[in-house]
C-alpha positions as CSV (number, residue, x, y, z in Angstrom):
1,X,33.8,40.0,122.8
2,X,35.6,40.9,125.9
3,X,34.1,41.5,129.5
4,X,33.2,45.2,130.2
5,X,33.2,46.5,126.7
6,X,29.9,47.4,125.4
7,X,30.3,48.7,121.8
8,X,32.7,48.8,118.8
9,X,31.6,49.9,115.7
10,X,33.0,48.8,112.7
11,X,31.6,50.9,110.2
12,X,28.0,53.1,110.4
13,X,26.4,54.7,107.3
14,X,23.3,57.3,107.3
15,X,21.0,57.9,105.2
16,X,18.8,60.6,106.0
17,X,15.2,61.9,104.9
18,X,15.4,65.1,106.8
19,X,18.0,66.6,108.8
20,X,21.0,64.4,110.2
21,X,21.7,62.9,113.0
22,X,24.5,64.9,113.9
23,X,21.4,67.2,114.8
24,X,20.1,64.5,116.7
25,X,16.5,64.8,115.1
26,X,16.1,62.3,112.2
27,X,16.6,58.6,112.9
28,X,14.6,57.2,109.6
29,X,17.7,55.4,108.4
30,X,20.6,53.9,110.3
31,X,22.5,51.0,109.4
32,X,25.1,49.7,111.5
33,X,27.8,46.6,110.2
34,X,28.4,45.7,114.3
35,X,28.8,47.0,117.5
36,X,31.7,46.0,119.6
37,X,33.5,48.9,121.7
38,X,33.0,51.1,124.5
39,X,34.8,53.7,122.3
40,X,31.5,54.4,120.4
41,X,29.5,57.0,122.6
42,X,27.9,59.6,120.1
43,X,24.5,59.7,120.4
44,X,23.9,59.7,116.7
45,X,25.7,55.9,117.1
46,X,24.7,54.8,120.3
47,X,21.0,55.2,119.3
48,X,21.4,54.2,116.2
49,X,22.3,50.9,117.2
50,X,19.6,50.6,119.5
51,X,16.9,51.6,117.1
52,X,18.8,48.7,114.5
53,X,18.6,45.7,116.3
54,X,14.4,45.8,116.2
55,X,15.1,44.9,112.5
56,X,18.2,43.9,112.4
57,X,16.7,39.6,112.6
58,X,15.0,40.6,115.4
59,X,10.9,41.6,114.9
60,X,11.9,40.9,111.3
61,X,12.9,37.5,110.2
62,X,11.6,33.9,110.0
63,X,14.3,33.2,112.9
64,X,13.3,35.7,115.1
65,X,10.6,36.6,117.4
66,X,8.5,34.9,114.8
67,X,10.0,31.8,115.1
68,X,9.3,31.6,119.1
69,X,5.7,33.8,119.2
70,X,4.0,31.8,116.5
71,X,5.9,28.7,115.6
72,X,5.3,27.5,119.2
73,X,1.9,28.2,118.4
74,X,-1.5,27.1,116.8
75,X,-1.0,30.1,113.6
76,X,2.3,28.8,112.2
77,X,4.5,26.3,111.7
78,X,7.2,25.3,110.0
79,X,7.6,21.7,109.4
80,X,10.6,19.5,107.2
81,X,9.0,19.1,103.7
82,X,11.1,16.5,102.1
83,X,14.8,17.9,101.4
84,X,14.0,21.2,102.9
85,X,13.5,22.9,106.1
86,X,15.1,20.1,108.0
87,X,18.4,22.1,109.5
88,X,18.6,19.3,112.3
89,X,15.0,19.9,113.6
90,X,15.5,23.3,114.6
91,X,12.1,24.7,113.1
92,X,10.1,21.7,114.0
93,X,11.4,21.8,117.6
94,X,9.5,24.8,118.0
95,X,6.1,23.8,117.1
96,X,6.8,20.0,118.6
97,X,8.0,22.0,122.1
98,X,11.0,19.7,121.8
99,X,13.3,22.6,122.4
100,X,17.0,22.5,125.0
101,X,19.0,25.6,126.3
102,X,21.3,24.9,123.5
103,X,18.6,24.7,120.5
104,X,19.6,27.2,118.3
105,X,16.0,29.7,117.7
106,X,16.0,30.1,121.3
107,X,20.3,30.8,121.8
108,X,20.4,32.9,118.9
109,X,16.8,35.5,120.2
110,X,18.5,35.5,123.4
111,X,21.7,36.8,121.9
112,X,19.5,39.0,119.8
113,X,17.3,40.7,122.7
114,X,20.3,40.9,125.2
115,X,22.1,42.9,122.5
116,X,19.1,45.4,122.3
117,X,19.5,45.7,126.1
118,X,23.2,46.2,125.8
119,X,23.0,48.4,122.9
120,X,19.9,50.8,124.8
121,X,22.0,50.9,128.1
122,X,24.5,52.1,125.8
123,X,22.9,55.0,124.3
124,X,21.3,55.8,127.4
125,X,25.0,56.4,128.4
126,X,25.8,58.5,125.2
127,X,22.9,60.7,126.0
128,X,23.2,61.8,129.3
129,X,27.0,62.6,129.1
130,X,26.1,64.9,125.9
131,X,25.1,68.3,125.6
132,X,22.9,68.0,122.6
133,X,19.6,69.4,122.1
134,X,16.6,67.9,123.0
135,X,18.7,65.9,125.4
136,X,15.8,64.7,127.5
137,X,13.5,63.1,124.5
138,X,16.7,61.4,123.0
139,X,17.1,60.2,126.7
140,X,13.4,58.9,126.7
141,X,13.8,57.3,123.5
142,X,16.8,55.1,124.8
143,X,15.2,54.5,128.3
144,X,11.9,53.6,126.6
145,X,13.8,51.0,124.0
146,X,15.7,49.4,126.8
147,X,11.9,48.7,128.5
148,X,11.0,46.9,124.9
149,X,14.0,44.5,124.8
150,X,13.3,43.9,127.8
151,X,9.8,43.3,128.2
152,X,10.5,40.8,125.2
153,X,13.3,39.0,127.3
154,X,11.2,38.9,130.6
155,X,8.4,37.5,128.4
156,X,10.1,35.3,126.3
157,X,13.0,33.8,129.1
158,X,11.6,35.1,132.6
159,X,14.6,36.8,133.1
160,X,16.6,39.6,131.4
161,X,20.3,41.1,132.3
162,X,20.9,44.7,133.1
163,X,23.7,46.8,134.2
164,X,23.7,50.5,135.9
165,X,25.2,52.2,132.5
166,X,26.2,55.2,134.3
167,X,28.8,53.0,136.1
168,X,31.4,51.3,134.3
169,X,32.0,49.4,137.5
170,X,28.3,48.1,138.2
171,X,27.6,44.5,138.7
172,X,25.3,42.4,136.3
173,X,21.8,42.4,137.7
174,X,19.5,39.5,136.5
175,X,15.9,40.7,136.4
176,X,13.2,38.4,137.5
177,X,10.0,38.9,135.2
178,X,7.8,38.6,138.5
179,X,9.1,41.9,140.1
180,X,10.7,43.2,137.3
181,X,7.4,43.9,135.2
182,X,6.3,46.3,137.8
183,X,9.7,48.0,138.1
184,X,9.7,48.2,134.0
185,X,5.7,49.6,133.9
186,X,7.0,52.5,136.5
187,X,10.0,53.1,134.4
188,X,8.1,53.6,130.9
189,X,5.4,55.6,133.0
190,X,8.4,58.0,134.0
191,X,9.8,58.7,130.4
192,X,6.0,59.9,129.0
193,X,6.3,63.4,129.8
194,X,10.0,63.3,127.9
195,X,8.9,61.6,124.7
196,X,8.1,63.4,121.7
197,X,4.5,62.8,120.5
198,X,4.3,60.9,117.3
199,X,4.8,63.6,114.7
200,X,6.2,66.1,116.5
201,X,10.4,66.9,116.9
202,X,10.5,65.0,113.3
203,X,9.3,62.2,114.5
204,X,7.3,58.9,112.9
205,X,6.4,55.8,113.6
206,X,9.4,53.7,113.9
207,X,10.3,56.3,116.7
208,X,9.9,55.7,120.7
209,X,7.4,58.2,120.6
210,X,4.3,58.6,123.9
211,X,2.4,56.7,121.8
212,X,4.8,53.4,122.0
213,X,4.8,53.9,125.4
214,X,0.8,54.1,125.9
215,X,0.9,50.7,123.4
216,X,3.8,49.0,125.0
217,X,2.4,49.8,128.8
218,X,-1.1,48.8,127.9
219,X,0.9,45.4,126.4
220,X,2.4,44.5,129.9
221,X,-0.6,45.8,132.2
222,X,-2.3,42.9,130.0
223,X,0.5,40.4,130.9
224,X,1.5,41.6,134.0
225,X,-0.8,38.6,135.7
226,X,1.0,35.8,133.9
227,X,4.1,37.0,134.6
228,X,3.3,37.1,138.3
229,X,2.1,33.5,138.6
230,X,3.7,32.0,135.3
231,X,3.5,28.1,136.5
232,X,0.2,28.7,137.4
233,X,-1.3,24.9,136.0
234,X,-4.7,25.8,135.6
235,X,-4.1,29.4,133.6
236,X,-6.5,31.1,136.5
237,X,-4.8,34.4,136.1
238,X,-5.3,37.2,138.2
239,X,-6.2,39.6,135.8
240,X,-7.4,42.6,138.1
241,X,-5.0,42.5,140.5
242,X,-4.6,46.7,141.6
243,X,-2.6,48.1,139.1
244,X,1.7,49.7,140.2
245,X,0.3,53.2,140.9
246,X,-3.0,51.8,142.8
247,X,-4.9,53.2,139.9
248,X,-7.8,51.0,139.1
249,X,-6.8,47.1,138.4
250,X,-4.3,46.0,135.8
251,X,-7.1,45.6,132.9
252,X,-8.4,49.3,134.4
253,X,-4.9,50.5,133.2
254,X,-4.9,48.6,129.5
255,X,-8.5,50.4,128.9
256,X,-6.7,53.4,129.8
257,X,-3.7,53.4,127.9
258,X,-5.3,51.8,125.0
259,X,-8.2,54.5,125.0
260,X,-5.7,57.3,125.1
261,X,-4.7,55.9,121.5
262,X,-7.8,55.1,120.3
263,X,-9.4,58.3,120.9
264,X,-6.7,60.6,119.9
265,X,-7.9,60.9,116.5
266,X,-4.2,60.5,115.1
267,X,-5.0,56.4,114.1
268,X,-7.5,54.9,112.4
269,X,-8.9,51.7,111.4
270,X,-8.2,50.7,107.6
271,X,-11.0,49.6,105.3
272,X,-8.7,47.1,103.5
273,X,-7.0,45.0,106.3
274,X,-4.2,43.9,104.2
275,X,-2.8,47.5,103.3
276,X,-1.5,47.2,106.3
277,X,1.3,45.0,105.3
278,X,1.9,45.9,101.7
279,X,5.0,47.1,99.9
280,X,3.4,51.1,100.3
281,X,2.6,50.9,104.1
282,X,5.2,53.4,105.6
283,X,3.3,55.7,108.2
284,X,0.4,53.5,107.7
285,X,-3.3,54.6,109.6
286,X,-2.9,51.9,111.5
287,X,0.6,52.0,112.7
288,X,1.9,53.3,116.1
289,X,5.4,51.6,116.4
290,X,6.7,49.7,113.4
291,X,10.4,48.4,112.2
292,X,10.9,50.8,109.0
293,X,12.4,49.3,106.5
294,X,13.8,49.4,103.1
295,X,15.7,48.9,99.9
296,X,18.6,50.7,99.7
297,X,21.6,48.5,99.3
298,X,22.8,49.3,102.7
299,X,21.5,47.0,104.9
300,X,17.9,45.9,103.3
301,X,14.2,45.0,104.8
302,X,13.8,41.5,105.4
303,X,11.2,39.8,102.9
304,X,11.0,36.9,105.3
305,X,7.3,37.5,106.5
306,X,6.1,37.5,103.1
307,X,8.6,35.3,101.7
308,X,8.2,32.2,103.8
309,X,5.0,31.2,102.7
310,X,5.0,31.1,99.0
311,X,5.7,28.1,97.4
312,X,8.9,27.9,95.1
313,X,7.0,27.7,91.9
314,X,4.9,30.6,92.8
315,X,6.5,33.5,91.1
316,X,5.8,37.1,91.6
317,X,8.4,38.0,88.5
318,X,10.4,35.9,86.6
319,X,13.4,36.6,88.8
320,X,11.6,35.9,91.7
321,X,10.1,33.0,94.0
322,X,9.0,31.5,97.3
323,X,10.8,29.0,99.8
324,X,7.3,26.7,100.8
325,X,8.0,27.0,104.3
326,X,5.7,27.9,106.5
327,X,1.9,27.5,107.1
328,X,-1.0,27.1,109.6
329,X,-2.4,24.4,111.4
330,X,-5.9,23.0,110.6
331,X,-6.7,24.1,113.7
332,X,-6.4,27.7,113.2
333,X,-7.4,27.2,109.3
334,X,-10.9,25.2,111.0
335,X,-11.3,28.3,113.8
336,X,-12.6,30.6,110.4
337,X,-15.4,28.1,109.3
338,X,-18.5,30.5,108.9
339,X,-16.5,33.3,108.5
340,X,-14.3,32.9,104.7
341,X,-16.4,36.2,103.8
342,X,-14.2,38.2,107.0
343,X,-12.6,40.9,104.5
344,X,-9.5,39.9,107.2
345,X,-9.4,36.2,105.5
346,X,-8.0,37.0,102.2
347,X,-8.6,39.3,99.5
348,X,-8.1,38.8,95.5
349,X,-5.9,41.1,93.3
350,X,-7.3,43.4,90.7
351,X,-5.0,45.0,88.1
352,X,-5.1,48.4,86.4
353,X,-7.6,47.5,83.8
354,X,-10.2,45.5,85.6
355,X,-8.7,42.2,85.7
356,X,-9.1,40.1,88.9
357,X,-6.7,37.3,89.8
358,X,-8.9,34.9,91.1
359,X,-7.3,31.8,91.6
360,X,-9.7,29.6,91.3
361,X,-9.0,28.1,87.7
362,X,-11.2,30.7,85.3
363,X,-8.1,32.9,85.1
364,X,-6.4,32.8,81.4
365,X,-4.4,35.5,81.7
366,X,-3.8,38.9,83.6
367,X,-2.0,41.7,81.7
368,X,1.4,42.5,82.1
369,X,1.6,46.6,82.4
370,X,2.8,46.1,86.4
371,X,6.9,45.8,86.5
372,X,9.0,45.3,88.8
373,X,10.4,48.4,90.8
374,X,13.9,48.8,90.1
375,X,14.2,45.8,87.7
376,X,14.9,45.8,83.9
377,X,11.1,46.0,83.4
378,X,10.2,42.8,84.4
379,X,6.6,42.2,84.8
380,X,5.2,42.0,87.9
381,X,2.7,39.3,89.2
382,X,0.4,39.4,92.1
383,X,-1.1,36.7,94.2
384,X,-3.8,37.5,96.1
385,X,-3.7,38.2,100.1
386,X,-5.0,36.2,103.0
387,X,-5.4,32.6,103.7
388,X,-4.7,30.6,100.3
389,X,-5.8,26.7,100.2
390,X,-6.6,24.8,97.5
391,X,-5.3,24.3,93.9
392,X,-3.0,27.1,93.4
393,X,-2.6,29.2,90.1
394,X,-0.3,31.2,88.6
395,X,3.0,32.1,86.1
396,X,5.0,29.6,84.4
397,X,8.8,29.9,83.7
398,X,9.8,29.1,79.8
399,X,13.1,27.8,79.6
400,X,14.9,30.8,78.8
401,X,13.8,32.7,82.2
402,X,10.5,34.6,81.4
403,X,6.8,33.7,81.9
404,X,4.6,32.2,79.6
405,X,2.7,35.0,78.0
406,X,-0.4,34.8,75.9
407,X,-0.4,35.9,72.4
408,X,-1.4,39.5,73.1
409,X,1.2,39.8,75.3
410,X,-0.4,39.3,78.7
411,X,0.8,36.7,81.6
412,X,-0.6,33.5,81.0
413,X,-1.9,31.7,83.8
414,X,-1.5,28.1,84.8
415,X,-1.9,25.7,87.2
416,X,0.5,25.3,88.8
417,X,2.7,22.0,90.8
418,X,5.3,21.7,93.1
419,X,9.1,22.5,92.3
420,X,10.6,19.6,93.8
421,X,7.8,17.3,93.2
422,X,6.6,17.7,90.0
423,X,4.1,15.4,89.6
424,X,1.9,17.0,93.3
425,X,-0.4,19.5,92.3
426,X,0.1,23.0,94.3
427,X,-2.8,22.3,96.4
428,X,-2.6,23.8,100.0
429,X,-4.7,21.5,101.9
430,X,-5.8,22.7,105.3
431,X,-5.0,18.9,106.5
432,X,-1.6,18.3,107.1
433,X,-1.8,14.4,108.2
434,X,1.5,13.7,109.0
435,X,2.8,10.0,108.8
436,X,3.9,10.3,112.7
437,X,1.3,12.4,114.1
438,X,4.3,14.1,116.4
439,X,6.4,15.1,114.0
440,X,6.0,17.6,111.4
441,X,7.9,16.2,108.7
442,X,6.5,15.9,105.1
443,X,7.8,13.6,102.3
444,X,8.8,14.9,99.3
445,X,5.6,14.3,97.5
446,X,3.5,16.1,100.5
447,X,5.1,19.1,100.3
448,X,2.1,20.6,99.0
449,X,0.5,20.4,102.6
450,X,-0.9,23.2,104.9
451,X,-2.8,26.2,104.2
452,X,-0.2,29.0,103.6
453,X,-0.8,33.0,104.6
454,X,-0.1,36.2,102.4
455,X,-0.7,38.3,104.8
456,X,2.7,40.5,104.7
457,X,3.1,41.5,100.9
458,X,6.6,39.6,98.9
459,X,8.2,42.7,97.9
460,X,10.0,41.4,94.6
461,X,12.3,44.6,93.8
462,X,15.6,43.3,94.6
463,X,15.9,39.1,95.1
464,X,13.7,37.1,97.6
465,X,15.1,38.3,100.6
466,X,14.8,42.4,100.5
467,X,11.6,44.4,101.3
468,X,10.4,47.5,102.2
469,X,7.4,46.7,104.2
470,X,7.2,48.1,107.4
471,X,6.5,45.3,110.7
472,X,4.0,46.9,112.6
473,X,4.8,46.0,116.3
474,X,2.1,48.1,117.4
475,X,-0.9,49.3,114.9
476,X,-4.6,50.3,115.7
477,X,-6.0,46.6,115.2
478,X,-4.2,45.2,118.1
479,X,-4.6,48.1,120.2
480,X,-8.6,47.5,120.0
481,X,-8.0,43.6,120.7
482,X,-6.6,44.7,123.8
483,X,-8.9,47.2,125.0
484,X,-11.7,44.3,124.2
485,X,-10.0,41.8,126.0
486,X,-9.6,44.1,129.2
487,X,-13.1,45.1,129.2
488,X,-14.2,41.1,128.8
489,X,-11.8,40.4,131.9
490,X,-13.9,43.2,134.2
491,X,-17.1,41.8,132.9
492,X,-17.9,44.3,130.5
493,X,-18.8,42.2,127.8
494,X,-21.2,44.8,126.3
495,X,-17.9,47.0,125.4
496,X,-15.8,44.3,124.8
497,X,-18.3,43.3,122.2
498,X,-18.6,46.7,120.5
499,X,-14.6,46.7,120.3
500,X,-14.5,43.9,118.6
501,X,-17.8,44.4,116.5
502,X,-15.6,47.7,115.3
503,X,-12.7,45.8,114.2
504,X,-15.1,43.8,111.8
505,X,-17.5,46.3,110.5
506,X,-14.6,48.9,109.6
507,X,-12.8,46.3,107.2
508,X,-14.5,46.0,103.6
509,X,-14.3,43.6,101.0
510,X,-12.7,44.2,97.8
511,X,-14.7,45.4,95.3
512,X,-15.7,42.3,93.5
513,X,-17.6,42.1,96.3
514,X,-19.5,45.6,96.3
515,X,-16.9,46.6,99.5
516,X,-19.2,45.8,101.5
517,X,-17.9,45.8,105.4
518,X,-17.2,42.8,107.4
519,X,-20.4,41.2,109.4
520,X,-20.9,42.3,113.1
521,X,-21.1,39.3,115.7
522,X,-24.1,39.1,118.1
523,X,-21.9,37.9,121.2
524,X,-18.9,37.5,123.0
525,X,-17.6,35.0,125.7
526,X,-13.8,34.4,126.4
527,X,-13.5,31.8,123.3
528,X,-15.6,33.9,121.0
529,X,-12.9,36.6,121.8
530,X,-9.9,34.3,121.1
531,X,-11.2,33.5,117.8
532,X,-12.1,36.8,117.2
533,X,-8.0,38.1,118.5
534,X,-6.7,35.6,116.0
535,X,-8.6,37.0,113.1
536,X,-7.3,40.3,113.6
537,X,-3.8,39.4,114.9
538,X,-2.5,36.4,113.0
539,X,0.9,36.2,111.9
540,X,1.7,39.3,113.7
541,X,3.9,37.6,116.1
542,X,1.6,38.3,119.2
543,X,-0.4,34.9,119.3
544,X,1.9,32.9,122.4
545,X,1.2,35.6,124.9
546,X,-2.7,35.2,123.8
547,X,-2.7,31.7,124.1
548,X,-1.1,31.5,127.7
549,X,-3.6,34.0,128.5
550,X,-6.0,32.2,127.7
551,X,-5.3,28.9,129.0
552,X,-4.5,27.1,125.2
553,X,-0.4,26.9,125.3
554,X,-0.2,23.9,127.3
555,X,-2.9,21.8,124.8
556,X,-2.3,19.8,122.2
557,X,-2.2,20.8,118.6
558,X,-1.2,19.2,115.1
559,X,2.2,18.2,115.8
560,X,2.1,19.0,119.3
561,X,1.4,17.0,122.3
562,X,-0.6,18.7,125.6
563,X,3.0,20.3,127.6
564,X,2.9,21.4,131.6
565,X,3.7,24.5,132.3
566,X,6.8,25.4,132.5
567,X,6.8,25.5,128.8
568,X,5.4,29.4,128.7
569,X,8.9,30.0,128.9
570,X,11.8,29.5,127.3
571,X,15.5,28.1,128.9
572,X,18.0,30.6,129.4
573,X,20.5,29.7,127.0
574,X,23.2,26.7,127.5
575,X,26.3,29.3,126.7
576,X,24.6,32.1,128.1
577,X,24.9,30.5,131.3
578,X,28.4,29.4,130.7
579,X,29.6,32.7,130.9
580,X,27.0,34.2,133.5
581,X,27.5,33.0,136.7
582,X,24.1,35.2,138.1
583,X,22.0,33.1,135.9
584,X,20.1,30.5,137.0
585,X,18.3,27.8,134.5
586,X,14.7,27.9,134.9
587,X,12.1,25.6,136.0
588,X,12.2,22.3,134.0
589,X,15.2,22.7,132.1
């Protein structure tokens, strides 16, 4: 790419629910090949782009911000298991905080968030030298996406590039997350009065609407402190320093921002936890800011947050399967003990005639009336949702392709053992017991390890790797973790209590268990809340700000020894800084 050119776009096609963009007021569906060119100033492009690169890898895919907000954490990891997952160490080095500026999860999110700042400084340049209609929402919509990427940059590297895009001649300015995070909360506070609220001008959720801004400003007031201090050794954060505006403290300004979307009666909390993340969630009563996606043969959703989980012989149709990647530490798994019965925890599967999957080796059969959207009527199975551990159970393949059905023509069910070592039982232990207690590398016939999470749904329409389940980047859940966590961190534990005694009792179990809500807690403290965050947030790619937050980061896990500091953040890249001479490499790398 050369120096001073911005954009190029090779090819862009729309496809619109409502009116096009050309209008300027629909952007549900915009797919972009690549960017390259200054030559591509519309605003229907421009933002476009912007908007793509939240799910273009980004907030979507196994590599992405999942890879460096829960891999490096206690919720996930992804270890080698036997031949697989060993790509030269680059998932383990996340969990095993082994990582280099040239390791590839870290170069390749840089590249990725430094192309969503690119691509928003670009479209805030589109916008203000148009004449289109509802110039100044459009203009608050690219403003308030440049603030995202780089709030994720600043939080993720400590440092984030930026360039006056009203002047072709303007320098490269490297933002320091220190100052910058009080220059960025200003500059989202500024665009409110210009954004569209959600639902109005056409708008939905995976729109910049004032709603992203209260969630993404009550998001930085919370880790405005850390950023401040971020080498700070003994995590004593100053949580309630006075807030940019000299309204209130920091934590006085997440209760607000989080309040305004709690109480504006346009979310609310849903009974069962994991609709949240199934295949039908779009506009979901939780959501506030989400990555829409879907199947459509243009550029499709990413399956990978449902996908890397499932083990290979676990089969939601015959055509389909998992990778056994991922899974959680026994120390998350162990944080749960006392409370299997959270509706939050998992949840089993009932068909359309009564039949529930329960996994637990009663199941014969389930029937096979479910098939797979846009398939040649294959039928369709369903695991259940949550945490899984234990012996697993489920489909078998025959040897010409289909599953083993029962003689009245339902899906038998099986217990079921590992595809590439088919002698171990599929039994998801919560133990992992590596053989070198620092490494998380499996042998072939231990692949069977870790406790593995169904929290997103595996959307099996089109191949393994297309879905059309929306990411939630902000929903109601979190929102209420926050507000909880601000409260706790002025000393209003009776509040912080009640917000978190909310998120319980509104969840119910499925009804095998009478629905009956989730159990209220009697008290709270600063671990009790942790606990209590991870519940409600797991997998959600939220859990390393939580954990430097709350002094955990720099302990050691499974597979992961006790780290200093200067491990909260992440080395600007080796090539980056080839090419950047305003970069500087930060502390400890």
């Amino acid at each position: 790419m050369k120096k001073n050119k911005i954009f190029t776009v090779k090819s862009i096609a729309v496809a619109l629910a409502a009116l096009t963009l050309a209008s300027c007021t629909d952007l549900d569906e915009v797919i972009l090949d690549e960017v390259l060119d200054e030559n591509i100033y519309s605003v229907d492009g421009a933002l476009a782009a912007a908007y793509d690169r939240l799910g273009d890898g980004t907030f979507v895919d196994n590599g992405g911000m999942f890879a460096m907000q829960e891999y490096t954490t206690d919720i996930a990891l992804l270890p080698t298991r036997g031949s697989d997952w060993g790509d030269g160490g680059k998932w383990r080095t996340m969990h095993e905080f082994t990582w280099t500026p040239s390791s590839a999860v870290v170069t390749d999110n840089w590249t990725r968030l430094t192309s969503g700042i690119t691509r928003s400084l670009t479209a805030i340049k589109a916008v203000s030298e148009s004449d289109i209609t509802d110039k100044e929402m459009f203009l608050a919509e690219a403003n308030g996406l440049l603030a995202f990427y780089t709030y994720y940059t600043l939080d993720l590297y400590g440092q984030a590039p930026y360039r006056d895009p009203l002047n072709v001649n303007a320098p490269v300015e490297i933002l320091q997350a220190a100052d910058a995070i009080d220059g960025l909360i200003e500059d989202v506070e500024a665009i409110i009065p210009d954004l569209a609220e959600l639902g109005q001008n056409q708008t939905h959720t995976g729109r910049f609407t004032k709603e992203a801004a209260y969630a993404l400003l009550a998001d930085m007031y919370l880790n405005r402190a850390v950023y401040k201090d971020r080498y700070n050794a003994s995590s004593s954060f100053n949580f309630n320093e006075t807030a940019v505006d000299g309204n209130g403290t920091d934590m006085d300004r997440v209760i607000y921002y989080t309040s305004l979307l709690i109480d504006s009666g346009k979310f609310s909390l849903n009974p069962n936890f994991f609709d949240n993340f199934s295949i039908n969630n779009s506009g979901g009563q939780e959501h506030i800011f989400v990555v829409v996606q879907k199947i459509d043969n243009i550029r499709n959703g990413d399956n990978d947050l449902g996908y890397m989980c499932v083990a290979r012989n676990q089969r939601p149709s015959p055509a389909n399967r998992g990778t056994n990647g991922a899974c959680t530490t026994p120390e998350f798994f162990a944080s749960w003990e006392g409370n299997h019965d959270d509706p939050r925890f998992s949840r089993k599967y009932q068909y359309s005639d009564g039949t529930w999957f329960m996994n637990d080796g009663t199941d014969v059969s389930v029937p096979a009336s479910d098939l797979v959207p846009g398939s040649s009527d294959l039928p369709w199975f369903h695991f259940n949702s949550g945490l899984l551990f234990g012996q697993q159970y489920g489909p078998k393949l025959t040897q010409a392709g289909g599953f083993e059905m029962t003689d009245d023509g339902r899906i038998k069910v099986s217990q079921l053992f590992m595809e590439k070592s088919s002698n171990t039982p599929m039994v998801f232990t919560p133990e992992l017991d590596f053989d070198n207690p620092s490494q998380a590398v499996f042998a072939q016939d231990q692949i069977n390890r870790g406790v593995r999470i169904f929290k997103f749904e595996y959307d099996p329409e089109q191949g393994n790797g297309s879905s059309n389940v929306d990411i939630p980047l902000y929903r109601l859940g979190g929102i209420y973790t926050m507000r909880a966590e601000a409260y706790l961190r002025k000393g209003n534990n009776g509040s912080a209590l009640a917000d978190m005694n909310m998120l319980r009792t509104s969840r119910t179990r499925e009804a095998l268990f009478g629905n009956v809500p989730g159990t209220a807690i009697s008290s709270i403290d600063a671990d009790i809340l942790y606990k209590e965050i991870g519940f409600e947030l797991y997998w959600e790619m939220k859990r390393r700000p939580q954990m430097i937050r709350f002094g955990k980061f720099d302990l050691p896990y499974t597979a992961k020894a006790a780290t200093q500091p200067f491990r909260r953040v992440f080395p600007i890249p080796q090539q980056a800084m080839d090419v950047t001479d305003e970069l500087e490499q930060n502390l400890g790398y």
